[in-house]
C-alpha positions in Angstrom: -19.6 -68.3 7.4 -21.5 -70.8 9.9 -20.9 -74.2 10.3 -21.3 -76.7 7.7 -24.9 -78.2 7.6 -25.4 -81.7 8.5 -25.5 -84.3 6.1 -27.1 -88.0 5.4 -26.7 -90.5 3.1 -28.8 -90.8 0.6 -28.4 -93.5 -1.9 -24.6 -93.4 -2.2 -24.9 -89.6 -1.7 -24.3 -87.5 1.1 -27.4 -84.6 0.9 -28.0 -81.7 3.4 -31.8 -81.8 4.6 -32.5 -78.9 1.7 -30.9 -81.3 -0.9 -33.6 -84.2 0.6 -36.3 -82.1 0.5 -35.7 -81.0 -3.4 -35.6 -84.8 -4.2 -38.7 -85.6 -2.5 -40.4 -82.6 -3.9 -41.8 -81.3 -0.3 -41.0 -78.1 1.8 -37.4 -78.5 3.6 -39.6 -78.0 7.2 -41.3 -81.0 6.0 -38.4 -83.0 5.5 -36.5 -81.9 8.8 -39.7 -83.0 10.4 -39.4 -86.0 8.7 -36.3 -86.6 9.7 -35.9 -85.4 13.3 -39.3 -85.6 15.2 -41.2 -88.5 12.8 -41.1 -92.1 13.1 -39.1 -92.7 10.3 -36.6 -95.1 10.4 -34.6 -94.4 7.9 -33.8 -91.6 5.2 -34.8 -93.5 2.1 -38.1 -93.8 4.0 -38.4 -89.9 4.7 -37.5 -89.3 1.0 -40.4 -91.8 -0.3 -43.1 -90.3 -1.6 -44.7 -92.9 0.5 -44.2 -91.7 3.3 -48.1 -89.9 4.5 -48.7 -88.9 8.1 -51.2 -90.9 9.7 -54.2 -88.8 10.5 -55.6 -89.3 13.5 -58.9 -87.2 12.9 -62.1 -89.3 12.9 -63.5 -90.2 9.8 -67.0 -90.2 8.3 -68.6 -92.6 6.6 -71.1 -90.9 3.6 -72.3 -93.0 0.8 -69.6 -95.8 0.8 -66.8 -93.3 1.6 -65.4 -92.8 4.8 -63.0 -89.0 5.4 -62.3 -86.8 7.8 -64.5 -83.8 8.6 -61.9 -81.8 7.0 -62.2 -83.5 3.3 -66.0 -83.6 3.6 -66.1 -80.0 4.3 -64.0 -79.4 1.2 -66.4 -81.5 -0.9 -69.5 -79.8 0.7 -68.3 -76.1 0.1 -68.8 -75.8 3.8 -66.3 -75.1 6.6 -65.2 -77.2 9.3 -66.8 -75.3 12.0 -69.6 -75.1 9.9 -70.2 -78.8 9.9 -68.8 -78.9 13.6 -71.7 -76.5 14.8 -74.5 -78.6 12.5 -73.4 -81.2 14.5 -73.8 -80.4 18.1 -77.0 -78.2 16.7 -78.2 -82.2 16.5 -78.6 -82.9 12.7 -77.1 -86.1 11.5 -73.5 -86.5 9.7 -75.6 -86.6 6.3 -77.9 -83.9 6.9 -75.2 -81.3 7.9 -72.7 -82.0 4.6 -75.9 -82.3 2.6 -78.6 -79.4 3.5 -78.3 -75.9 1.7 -76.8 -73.2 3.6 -79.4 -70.7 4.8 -78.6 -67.5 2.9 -79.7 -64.2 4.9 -81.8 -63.7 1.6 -83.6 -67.4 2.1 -84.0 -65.8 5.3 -85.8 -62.2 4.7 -87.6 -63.9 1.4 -89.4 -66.0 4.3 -89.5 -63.1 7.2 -91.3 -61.0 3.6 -93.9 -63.4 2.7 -94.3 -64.1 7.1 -95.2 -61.0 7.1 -97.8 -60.1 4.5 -99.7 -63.5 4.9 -99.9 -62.4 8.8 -101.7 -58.9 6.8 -103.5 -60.6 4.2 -105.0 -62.4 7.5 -105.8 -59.5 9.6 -107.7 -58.0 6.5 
């Protein structure tokens, strides 16, 4: 058997870091995070449901809200990258999480009707 696990206090309780996790409802590598590499002070304070990782991603501003690229990509049904590569292509912020995708369909529908109008013209 290995040794025993360590232990903190936890409201009048001492709780191994699995024991923390259950009470705070998150994964027990979340909570040994919490508690060994965060800046939490304390172990109430890693146990609080509080308790949110500051995000240091930058935030867009869309209509009165402001989000990371990640939580704008979610809403738009686009990937990150997606939005990323919009981006540098040079649309705006509210161009690339609001134009439709092109489809490869959109794409040979125009190449199709291209093609015979270049016909109809040569007739």
């Amino acid at each position: 058997m290995g040794p025993e696990p360590e232990r903190f206090e936890f409201r009048g309780e001492m709780l191994t870091i699995k024991e923390l996790a259950a009470r705070a409802g998150v994964p027990v590598v979340t909570m040994r995070d919490r508690l060994k590499r965060s800046h939490c002070a304390t172990v109430e304070e890693a146990v609080s449901k509080e308790f949110h990782k500051r995000s240091d991603a930058p935030r867009y501003e869309y209509e009165g809200r402001s989000l990371p690229l990640r939580e704008w990509a979610k809403i738009a049904g686009l990937s990150v990258e997606c939005l990323g590569q919009r981006m540098r292509d040079g649309m705006t912020f509210a161009e690339a999480i609001t134009k439709r995708p092109v489809r490869k369909s959109d794409q040979a529908r125009q190449m199709t009707a291209l093609r015979m109008a270049a016909k109809e013209a040569a007739e």
